[in-house]
Each structure stands twice: as C-alpha cells, then as structure tokens.
Backbone as CSV, one residue per row, in Angstrom:
resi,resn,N_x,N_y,N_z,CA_x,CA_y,CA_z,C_x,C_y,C_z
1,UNK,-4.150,28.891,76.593,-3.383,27.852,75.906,-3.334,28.133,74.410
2,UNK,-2.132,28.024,73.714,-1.496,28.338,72.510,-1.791,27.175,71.828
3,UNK,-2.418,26.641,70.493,-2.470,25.233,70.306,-1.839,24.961,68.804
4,UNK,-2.375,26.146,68.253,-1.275,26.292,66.808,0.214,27.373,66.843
5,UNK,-0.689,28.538,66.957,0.424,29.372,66.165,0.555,30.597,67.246
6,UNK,1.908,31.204,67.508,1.583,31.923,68.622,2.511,33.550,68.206
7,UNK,2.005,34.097,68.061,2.773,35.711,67.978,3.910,36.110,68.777
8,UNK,5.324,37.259,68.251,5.951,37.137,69.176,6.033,38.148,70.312
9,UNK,5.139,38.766,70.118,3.997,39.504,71.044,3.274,38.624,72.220
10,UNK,2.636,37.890,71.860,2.124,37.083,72.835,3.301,36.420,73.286
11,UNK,3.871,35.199,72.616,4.960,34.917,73.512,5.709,35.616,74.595
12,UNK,6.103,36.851,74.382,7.237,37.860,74.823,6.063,37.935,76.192
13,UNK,4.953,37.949,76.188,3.752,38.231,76.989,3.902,37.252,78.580
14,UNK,4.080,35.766,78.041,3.726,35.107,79.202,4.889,35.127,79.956
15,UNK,4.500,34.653,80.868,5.524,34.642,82.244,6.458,33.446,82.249
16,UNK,7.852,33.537,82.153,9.028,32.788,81.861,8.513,31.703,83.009
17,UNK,7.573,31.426,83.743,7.457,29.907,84.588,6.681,29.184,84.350
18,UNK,5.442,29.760,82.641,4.486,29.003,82.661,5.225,28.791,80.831
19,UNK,6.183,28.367,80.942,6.132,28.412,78.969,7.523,27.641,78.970
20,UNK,7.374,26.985,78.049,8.944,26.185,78.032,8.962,26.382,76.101
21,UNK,9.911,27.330,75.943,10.466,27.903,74.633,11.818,26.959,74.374
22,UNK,11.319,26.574,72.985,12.278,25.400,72.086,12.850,26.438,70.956
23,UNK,13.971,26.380,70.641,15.010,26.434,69.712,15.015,25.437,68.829
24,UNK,14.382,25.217,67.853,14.589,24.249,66.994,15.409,24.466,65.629
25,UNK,16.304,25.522,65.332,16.951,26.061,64.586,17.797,24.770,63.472
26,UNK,17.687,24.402,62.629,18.598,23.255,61.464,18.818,23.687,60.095
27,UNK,19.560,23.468,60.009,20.455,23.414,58.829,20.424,22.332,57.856
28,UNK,20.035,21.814,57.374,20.577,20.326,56.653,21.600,20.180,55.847
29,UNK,22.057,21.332,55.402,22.899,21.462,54.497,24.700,21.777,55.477
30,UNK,23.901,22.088,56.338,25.528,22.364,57.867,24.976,22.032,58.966
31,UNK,24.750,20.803,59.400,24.355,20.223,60.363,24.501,20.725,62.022
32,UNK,25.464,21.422,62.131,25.605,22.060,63.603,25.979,23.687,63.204
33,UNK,25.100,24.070,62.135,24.936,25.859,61.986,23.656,25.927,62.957
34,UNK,22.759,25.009,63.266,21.589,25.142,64.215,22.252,25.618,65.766
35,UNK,23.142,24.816,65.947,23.593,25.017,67.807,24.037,26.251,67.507
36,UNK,25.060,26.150,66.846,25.836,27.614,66.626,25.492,28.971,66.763
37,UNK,24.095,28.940,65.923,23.084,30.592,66.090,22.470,30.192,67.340
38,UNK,21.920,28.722,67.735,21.358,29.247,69.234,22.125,29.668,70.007
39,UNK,23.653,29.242,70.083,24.361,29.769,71.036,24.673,31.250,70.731
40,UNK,25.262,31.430,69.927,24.988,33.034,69.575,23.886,33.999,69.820
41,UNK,22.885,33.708,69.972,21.501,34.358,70.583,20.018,33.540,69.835
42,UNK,19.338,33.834,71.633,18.226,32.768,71.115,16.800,33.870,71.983
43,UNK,16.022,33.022,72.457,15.004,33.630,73.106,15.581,33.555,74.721
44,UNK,15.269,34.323,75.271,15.441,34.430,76.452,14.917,32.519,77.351
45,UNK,15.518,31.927,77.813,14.787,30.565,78.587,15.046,29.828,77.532
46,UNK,15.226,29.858,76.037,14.856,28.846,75.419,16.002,27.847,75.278
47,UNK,15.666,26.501,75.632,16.413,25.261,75.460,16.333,24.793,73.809
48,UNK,17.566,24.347,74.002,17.685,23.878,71.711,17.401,22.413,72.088
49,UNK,16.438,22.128,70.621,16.149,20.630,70.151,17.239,20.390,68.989
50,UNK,18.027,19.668,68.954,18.552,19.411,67.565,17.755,17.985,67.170
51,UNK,17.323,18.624,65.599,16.605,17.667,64.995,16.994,16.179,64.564
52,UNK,18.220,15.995,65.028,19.115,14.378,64.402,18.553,13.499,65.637
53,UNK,18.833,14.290,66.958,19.228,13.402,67.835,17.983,13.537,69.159
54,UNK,17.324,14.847,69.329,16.191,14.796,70.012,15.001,14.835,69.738
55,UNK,14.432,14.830,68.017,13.429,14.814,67.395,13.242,13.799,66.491
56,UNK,14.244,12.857,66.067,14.198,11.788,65.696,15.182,10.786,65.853
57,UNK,15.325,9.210,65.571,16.276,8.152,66.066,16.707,8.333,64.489
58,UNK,17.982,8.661,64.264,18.868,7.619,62.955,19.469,6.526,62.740
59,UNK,19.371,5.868,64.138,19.619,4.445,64.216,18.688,3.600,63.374
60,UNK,17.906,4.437,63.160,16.375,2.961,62.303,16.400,3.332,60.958
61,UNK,17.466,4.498,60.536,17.655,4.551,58.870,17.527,3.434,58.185
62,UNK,18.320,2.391,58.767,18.472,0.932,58.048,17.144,0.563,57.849
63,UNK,16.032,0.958,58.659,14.628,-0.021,58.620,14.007,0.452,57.322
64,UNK,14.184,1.117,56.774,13.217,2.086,55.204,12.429,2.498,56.126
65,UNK,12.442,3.385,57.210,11.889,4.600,57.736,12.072,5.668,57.721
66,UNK,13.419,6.413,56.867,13.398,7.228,56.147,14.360,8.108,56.475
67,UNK,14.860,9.547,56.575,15.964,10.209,56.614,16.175,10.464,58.316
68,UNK,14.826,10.408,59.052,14.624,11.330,60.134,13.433,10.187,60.508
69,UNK,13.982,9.017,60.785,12.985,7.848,61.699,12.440,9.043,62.808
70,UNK,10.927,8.719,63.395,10.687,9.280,64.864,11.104,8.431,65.878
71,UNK,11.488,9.205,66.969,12.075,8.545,68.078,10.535,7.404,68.589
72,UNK,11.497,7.056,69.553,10.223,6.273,70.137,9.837,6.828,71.287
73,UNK,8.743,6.552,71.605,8.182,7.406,72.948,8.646,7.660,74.133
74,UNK,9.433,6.562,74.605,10.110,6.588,75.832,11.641,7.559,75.288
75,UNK,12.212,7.747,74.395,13.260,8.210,73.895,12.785,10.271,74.264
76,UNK,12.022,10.591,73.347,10.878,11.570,73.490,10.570,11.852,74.918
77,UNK,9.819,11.020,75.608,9.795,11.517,77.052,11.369,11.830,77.746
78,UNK,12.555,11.181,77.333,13.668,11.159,78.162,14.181,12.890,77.948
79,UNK,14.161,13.421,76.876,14.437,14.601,76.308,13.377,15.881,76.653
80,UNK,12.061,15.616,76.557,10.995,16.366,77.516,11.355,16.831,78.645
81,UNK,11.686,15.389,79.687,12.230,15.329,80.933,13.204,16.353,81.437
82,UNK,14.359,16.266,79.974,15.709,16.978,80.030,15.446,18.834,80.163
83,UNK,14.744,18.754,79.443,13.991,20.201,79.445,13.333,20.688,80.355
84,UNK,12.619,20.039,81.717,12.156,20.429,82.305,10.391,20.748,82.179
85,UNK,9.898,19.584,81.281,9.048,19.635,80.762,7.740,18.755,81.435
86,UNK,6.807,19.789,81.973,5.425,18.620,82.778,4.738,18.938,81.771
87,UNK,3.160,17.690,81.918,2.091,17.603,81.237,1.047,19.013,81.471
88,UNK,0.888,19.785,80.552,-0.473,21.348,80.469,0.766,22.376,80.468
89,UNK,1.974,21.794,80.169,3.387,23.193,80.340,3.049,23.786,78.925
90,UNK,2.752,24.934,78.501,2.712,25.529,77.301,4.226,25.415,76.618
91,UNK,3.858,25.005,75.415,5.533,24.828,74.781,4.962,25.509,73.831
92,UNK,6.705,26.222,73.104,6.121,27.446,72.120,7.486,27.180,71.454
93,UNK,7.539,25.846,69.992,8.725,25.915,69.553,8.738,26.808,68.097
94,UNK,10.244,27.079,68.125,10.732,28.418,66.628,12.152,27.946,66.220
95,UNK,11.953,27.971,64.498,13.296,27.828,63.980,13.301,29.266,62.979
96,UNK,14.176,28.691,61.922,14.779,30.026,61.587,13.594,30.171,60.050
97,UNK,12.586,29.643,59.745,11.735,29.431,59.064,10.031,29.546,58.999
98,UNK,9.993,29.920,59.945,8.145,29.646,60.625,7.591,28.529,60.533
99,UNK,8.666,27.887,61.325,7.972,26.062,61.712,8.458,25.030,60.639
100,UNK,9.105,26.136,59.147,8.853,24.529,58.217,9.710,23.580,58.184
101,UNK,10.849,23.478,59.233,11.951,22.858,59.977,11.345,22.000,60.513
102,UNK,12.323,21.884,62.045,11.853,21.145,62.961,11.420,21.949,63.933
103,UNK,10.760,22.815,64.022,9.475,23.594,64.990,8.170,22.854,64.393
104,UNK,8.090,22.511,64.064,6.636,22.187,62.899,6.780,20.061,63.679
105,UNK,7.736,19.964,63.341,8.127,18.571,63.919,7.725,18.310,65.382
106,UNK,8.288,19.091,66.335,8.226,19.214,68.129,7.344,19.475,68.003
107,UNK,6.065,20.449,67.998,4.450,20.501,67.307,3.681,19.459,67.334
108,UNK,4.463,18.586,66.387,3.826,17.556,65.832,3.710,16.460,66.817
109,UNK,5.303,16.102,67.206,5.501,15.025,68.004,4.976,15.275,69.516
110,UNK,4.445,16.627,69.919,3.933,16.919,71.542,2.287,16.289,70.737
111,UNK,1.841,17.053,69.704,0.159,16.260,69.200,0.439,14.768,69.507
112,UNK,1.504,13.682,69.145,1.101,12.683,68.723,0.972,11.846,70.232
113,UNK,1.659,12.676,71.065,1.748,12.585,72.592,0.226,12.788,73.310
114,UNK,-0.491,13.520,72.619,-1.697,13.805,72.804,-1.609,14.969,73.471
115,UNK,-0.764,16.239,73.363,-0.312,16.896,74.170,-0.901,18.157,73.267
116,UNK,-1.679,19.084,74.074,-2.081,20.231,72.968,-2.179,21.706,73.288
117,UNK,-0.982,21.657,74.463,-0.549,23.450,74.476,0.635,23.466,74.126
118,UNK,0.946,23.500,72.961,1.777,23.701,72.208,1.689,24.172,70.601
119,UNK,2.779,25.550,70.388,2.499,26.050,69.233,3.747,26.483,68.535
120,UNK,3.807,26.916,67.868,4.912,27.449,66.556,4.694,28.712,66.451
121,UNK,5.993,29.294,66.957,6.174,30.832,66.870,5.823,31.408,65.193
122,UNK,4.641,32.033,64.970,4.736,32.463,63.749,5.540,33.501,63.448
123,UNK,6.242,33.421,62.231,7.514,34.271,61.843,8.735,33.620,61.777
124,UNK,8.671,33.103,62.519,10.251,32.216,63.582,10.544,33.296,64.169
125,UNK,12.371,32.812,64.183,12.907,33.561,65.168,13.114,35.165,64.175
126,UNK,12.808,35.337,62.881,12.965,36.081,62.284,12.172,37.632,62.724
127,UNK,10.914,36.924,63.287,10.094,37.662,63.628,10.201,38.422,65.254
128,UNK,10.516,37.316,66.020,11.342,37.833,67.238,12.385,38.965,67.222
129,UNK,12.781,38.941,66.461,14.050,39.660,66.104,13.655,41.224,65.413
130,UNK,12.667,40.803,64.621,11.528,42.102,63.765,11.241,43.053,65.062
131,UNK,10.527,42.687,66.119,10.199,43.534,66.987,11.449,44.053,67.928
132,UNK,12.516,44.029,67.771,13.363,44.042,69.214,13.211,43.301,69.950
133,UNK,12.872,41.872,69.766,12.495,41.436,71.917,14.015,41.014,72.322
134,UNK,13.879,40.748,73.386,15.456,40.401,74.460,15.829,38.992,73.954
135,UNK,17.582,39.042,73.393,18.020,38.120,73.220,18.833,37.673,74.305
136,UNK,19.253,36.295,74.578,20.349,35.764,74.964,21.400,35.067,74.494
137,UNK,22.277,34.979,75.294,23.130,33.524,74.645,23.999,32.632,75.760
138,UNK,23.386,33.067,77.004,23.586,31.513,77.841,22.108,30.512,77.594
139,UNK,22.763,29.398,77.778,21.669,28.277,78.017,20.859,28.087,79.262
140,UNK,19.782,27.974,79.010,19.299,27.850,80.821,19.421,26.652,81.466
141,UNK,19.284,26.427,82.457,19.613,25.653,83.382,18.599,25.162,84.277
142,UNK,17.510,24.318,83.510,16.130,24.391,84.020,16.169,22.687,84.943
143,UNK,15.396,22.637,85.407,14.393,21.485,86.715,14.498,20.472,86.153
144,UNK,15.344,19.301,85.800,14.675,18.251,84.983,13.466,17.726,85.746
145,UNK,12.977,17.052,84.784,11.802,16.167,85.305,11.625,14.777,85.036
146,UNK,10.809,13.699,85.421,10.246,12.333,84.966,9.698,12.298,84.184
147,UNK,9.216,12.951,82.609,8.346,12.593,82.187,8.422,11.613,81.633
148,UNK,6.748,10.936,81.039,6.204,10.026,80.260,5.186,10.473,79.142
149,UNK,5.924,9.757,77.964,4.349,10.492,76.843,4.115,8.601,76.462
150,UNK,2.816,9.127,75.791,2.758,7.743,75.354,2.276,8.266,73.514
151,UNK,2.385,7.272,72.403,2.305,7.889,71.074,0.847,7.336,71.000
152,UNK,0.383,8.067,69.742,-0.812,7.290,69.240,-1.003,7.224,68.364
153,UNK,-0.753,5.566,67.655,-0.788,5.368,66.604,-1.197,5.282,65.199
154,UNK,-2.863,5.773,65.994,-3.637,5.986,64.490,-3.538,7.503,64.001
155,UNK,-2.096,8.748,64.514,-1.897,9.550,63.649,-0.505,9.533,62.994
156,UNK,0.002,8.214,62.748,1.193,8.380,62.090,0.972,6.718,61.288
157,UNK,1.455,6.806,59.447,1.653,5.517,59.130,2.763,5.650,58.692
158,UNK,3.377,4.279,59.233,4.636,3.693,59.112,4.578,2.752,57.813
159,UNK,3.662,1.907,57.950,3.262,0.431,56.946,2.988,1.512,55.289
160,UNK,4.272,1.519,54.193,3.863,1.828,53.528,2.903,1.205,52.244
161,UNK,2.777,-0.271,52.749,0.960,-0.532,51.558,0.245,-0.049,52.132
162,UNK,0.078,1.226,53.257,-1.467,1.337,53.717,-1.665,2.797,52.559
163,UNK,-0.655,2.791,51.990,-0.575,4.487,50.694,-1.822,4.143,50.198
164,UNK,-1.892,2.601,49.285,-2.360,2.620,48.532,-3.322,1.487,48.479
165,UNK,-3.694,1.080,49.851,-4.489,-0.033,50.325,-5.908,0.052,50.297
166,UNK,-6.921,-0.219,50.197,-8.839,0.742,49.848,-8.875,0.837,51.292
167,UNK,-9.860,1.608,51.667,-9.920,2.802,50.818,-8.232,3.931,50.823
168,UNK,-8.172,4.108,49.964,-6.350,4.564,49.445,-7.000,6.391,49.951
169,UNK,-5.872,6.404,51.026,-6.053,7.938,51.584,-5.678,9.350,50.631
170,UNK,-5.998,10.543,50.781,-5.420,11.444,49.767,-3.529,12.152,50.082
171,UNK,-3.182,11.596,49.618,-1.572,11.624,49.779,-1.367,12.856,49.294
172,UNK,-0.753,14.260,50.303,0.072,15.117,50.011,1.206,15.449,50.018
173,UNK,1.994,16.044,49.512,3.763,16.076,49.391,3.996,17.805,49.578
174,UNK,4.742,17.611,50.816,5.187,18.985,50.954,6.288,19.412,50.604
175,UNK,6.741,18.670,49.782,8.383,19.393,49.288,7.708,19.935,47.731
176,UNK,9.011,20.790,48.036,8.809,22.183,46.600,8.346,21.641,45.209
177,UNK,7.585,22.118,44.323,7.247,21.437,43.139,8.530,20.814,42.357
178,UNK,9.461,21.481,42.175,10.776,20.460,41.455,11.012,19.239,41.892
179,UNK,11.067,19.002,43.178,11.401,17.810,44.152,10.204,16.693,43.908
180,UNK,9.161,17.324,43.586,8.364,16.811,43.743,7.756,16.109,42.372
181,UNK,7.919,17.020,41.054,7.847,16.397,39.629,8.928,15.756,39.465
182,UNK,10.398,15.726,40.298,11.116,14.871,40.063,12.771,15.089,38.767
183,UNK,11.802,16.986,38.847,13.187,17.331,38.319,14.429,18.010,38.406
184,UNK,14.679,17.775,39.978,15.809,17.464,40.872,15.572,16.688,42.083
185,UNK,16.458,16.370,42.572,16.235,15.510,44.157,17.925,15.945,44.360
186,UNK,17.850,16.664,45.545,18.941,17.169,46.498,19.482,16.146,47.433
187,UNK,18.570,15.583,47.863,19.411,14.535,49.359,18.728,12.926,49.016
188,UNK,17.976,12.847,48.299,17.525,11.085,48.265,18.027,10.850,46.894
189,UNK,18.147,9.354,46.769,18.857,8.522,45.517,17.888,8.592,44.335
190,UNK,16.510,9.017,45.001,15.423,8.621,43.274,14.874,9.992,43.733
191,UNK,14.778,10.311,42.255,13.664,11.799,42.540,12.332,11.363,41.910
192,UNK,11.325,12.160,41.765,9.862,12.037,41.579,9.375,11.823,43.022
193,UNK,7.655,10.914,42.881,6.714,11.318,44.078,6.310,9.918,43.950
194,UNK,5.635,9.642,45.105,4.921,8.573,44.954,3.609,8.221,44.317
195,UNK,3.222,7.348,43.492,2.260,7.588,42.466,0.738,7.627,43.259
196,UNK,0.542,8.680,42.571,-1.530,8.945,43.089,-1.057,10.481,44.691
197,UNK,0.138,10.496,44.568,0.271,11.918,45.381,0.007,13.179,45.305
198,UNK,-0.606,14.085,45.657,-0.273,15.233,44.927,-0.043,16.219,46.189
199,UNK,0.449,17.390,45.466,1.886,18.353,45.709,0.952,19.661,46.368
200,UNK,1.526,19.907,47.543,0.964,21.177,48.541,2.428,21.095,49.343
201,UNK,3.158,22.114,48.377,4.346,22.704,49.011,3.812,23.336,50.305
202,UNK,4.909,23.192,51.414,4.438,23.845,52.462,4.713,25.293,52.739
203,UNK,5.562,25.838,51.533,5.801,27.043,51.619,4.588,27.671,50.907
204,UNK,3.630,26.613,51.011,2.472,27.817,50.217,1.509,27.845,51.347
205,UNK,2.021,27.576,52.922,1.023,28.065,53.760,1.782,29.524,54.349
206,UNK,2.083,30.247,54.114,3.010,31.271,54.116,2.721,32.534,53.198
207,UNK,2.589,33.839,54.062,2.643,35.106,53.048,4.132,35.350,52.835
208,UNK,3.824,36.641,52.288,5.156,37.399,51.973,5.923,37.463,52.921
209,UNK,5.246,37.785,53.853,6.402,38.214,55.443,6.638,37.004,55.920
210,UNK,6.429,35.696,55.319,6.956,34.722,55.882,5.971,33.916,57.559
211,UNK,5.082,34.796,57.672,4.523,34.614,58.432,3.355,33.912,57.773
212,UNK,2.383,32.936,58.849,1.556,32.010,58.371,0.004,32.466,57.204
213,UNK,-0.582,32.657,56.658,-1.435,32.865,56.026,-2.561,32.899,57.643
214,UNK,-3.973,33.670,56.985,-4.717,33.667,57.829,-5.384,32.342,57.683
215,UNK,-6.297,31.864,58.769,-6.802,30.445,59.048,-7.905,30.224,58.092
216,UNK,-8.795,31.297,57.847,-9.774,31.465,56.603,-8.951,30.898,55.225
217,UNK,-7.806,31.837,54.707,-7.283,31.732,53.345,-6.812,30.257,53.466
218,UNK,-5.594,29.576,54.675,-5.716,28.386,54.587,-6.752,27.337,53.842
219,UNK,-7.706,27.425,54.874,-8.720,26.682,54.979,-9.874,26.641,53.521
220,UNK,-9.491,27.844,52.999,-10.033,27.756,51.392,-9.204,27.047,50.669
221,UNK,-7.998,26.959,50.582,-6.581,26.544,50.013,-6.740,25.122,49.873
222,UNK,-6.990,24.616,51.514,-6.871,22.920,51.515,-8.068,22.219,51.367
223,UNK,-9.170,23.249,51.336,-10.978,22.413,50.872,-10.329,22.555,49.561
224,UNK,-9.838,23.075,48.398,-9.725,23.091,47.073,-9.149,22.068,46.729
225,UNK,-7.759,21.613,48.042,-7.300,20.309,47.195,-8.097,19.109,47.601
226,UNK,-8.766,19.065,48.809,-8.981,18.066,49.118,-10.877,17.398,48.943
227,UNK,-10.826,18.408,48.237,-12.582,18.407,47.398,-12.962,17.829,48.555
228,UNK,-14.031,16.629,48.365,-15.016,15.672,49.291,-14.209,15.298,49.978
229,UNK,-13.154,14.876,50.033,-12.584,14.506,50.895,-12.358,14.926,52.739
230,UNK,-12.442,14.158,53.739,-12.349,14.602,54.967,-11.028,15.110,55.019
231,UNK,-10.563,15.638,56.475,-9.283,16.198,57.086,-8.902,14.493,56.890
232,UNK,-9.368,13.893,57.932,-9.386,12.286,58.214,-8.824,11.145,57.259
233,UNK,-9.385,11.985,55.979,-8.408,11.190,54.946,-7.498,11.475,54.344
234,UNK,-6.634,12.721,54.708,-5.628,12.704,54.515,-3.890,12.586,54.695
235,UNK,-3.126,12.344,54.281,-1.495,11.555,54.900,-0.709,12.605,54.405
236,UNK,-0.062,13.408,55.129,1.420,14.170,54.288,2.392,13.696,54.842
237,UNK,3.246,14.005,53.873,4.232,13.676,53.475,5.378,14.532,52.951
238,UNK,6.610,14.189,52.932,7.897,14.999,52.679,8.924,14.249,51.973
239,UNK,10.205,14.815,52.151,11.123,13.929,52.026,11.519,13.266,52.848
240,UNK,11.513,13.813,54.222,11.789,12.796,55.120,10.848,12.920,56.795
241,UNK,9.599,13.297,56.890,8.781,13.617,57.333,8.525,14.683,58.435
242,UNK,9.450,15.625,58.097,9.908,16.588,58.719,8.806,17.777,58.292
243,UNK,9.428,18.323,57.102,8.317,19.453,56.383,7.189,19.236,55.956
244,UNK,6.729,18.107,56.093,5.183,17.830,56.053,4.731,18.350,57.480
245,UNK,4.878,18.232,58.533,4.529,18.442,59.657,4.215,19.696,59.355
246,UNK,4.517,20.979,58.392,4.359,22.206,58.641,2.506,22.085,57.756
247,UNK,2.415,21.034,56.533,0.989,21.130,56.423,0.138,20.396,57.394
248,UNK,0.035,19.715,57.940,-0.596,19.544,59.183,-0.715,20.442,60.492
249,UNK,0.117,21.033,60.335,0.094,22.567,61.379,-1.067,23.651,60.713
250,UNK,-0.892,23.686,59.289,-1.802,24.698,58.388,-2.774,24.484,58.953
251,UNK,-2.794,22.913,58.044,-4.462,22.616,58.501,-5.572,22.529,59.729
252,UNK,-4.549,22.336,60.533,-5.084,22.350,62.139,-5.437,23.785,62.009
253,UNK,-4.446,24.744,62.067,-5.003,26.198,62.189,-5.870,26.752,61.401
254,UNK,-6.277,25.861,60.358,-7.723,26.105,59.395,-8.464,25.499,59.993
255,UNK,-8.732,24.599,61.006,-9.959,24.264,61.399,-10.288,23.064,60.938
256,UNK,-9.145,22.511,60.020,-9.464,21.280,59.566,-8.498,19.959,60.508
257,UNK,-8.421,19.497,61.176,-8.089,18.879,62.098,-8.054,16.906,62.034
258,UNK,-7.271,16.233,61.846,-7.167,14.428,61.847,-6.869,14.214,60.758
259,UNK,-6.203,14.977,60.001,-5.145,14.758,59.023,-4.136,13.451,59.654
260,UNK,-2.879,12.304,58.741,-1.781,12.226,59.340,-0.420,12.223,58.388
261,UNK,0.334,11.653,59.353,1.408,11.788,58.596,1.942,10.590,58.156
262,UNK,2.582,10.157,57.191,3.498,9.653,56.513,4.678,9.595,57.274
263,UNK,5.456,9.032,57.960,6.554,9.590,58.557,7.702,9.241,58.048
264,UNK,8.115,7.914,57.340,8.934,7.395,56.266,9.154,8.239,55.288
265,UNK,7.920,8.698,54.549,7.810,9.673,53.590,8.848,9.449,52.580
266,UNK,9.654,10.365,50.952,9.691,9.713,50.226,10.825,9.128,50.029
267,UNK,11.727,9.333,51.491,13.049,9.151,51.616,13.120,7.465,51.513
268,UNK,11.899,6.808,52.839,11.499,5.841,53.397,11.073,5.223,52.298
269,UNK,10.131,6.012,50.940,9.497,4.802,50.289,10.601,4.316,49.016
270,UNK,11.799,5.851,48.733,12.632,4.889,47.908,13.642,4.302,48.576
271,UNK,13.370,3.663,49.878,14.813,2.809,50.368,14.518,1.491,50.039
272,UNK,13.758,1.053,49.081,13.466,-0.349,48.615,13.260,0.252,47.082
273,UNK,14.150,-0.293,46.523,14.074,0.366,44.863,12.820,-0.745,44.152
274,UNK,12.261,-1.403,44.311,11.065,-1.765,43.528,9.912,-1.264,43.875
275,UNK,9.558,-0.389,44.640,8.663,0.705,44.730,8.614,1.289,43.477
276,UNK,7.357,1.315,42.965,6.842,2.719,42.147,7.074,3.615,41.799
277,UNK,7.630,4.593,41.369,7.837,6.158,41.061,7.569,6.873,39.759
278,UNK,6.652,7.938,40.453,6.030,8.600,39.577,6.527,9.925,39.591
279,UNK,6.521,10.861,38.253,7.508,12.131,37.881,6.433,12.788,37.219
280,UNK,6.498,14.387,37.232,6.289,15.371,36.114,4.651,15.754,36.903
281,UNK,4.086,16.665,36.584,2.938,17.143,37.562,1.742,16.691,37.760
C-alpha cells in the first residue's frame, strides 16, 4: 500500500486490477484545458477528476466557503462509485504539477474519508512521460460501484473564529510569497493573508526536477517552521483550499502526520469584508 507518494516506476509496476489511477489534470486559468490533455493522452486505466465538479461543490460559494467549497460526503462517495472505486482499492492520483493541483486534493479528500491507500504520483504526469511509459487516449470503461465514505470532522475547519480562538492553531499559507504579502492577488477581491499566518509556499516542498524533496529534508523544513509546535497544531491553508493540500501531503511524507486544513481558506475568509487583513512578510 502506497500512502503518500508513489514513483512512476512503481506505479507502471502494479497490476491494472488492483489500482484505480486518477487524472486530476486543471487549469484555472482555462478551465476545460484539464479534459482536453486527458483526452489527448493519459495513463493507461486512468479515469479524470475535474476539480469544479467532482472534487468540490460550487454551489456553496455563496456560504463564505470559498473558491472550491468540499463536496459533501455522500456527493464524494457518488463519484468514487462512478469510478469503480471499493474500500483498500489503491488509488494513485497525478496532475500536470506533482500533486500541487487537484492530485494533492483527491489525496486529501480519500484521508478525510479515512481512506489510506492512496498516493500522488511524484513528478506528475511529467514524470510518466520522462520514462516512456504507455500512453492512452480512450477512457476506460470501468465497474461502477455503491460506495459510501463518511468525513471526519476534526481534520477540516470550516468555522473561521476557530483561526484565532485559544488555544489559536499555527496557520500556514501555501500560496506563493507575492500572494501571500499581498502584493498581487490574481483570482480573489482582497490580497494579503490572514493575520498571525505564516507563509510555506508549497512549491517549496519540491526539488529542481519538480519531484517531491526527500522525507528527511521535508521534515527538517517543517520542524523549523513549526518550532514546539505539534503536527496537531497546525491548519493550512491556500487561496482556495486546494494547494494547501499539497503541504499536508509534505508533511505526512515527513513523518509528521494530524496537521489540518482550512478549507474556506483565504478566498472564504475575504468573502465577508470586515475580516482582518494582514500584508507584507
């Protein structure tokens, strides 16, 4: 069982009846350039998640839950189902990024399921592609099933006074340092961070090759920010709780483990403009 991060060596390895391979490929900036390259070639078996509509509800935008509300559980199981997806099925999702999409998200949302053979192709599909392995570009045509997940709530906060409620958790922000001092904002109405946050871009769990850092260097990385502090007390966060999911993936694969997430994140906390906001590093 794969629980973080999985090579595309090993992947290419297991046997197409014990592995259910996700396409999580997005764009935000061209919203259906994701289907487009899966249909153009993907992994051999692999079924596409698009991140609007099978990884999160946008119907609850209105609630200040943020760019990319999470579905609700029964919504989640209906789409599992669609896939052909039972409980101990190894899932092995990849976008065009090494997870910091929505591979890092499906990850996240099989954990919150309590679900834990499941991992993130390190490399992405970039890396698939590095070795030669076999592409396709029909869709498969897999077994649906019944499933049921159920969520659990003490790894996701919704209630944003619990930011800053005692004991006040250590708040990280995984969007890029500009986004994050507040001197640009690309897709939300207020830029800056939320005050008492601080900034662990998620592209800094990542080497050169784009592939994940080792679990050691991690794991030195996030004891530095998070001094005394437990895994336990900490919340990430994004712009819209998407690319945070990729530091909670880090950290799991460092060994540091009960981190949560923010899932509103900072899309969610400026959809009520008398909120707080804090700028500059």
């Amino acid at each position: 069982m794969k629980s973080t991060l999985i090579s595309a060596a090993e992947l290419a390895a297991l046997p197409p009846g014990e592995v259910l391979v996700v396409d999580c490929r997005k764009d935000l900036a061209d919203p259906a350039k994701g289907r487009r390259d899966y249909l153009a070639g993907h992994i051999p078996g692999a079924v596409y998640a698009e991140l609007d509509t099978d990884l999160s509800d946008l119907s609850l935008q209105s609630q200040g839950l943020g760019r990319h509300p999470l579905p609700s559980a029964t919504a989640f199981a209906a789409v599992l189902g669609r896939w052909g997806w039972r409980p101990g099925l190894q899932v092995v999702a990849y976008d065009a990024a090494s997870g910091a999409l929505a591979a890092a998200r499906l990850w996240w949302l099989l954990r919150l399921a309590d679900e834990r053979a499941v991992a993130v192709l390190d490399g992405g599909w970039a890396a698939w592609q590095a070795v030669g392995l076999p592409v396709e570009t029909i869709a498969p045509q897999r077994v649906p099933t019944m499933a049921t997940v159920q969520f659990d709530p003490a790894q996701v906060v919704l209630d944003h006074t619990a930011l800053h409620a005692a004991p006040a958790p250590l708040l990280l922000d995984a969007r890029a340092a500009p986004r994050y001092r507040g001197d640009t904002e690309p897709l939300d109405p207020v830029a800056g961070h939320v005050p008492g946050a601080r900034n662990r871009p998620f592209a800094d769990n990542l080497a050169a090759d784009g592939r994940f850092k080792s679990a050691a260097e991690l794991k030195s990385e996030f004891l530095a920010v998070l001094g005394a502090r437990a895994p336990a007390d900490v919340v990430h966060m994004c712009g819209s709780g998407v690319t945070a999911c990729h530091n909670l993936l880090a950290m799991e694969h460092a060994g540091l483990a009960g981190s949560r997430l923010y899932a509103p994140s900072w899309s969610g906390w400026v959809s009520d403009r008398s909120r707080p906001v804090a700028a500059g590093a």
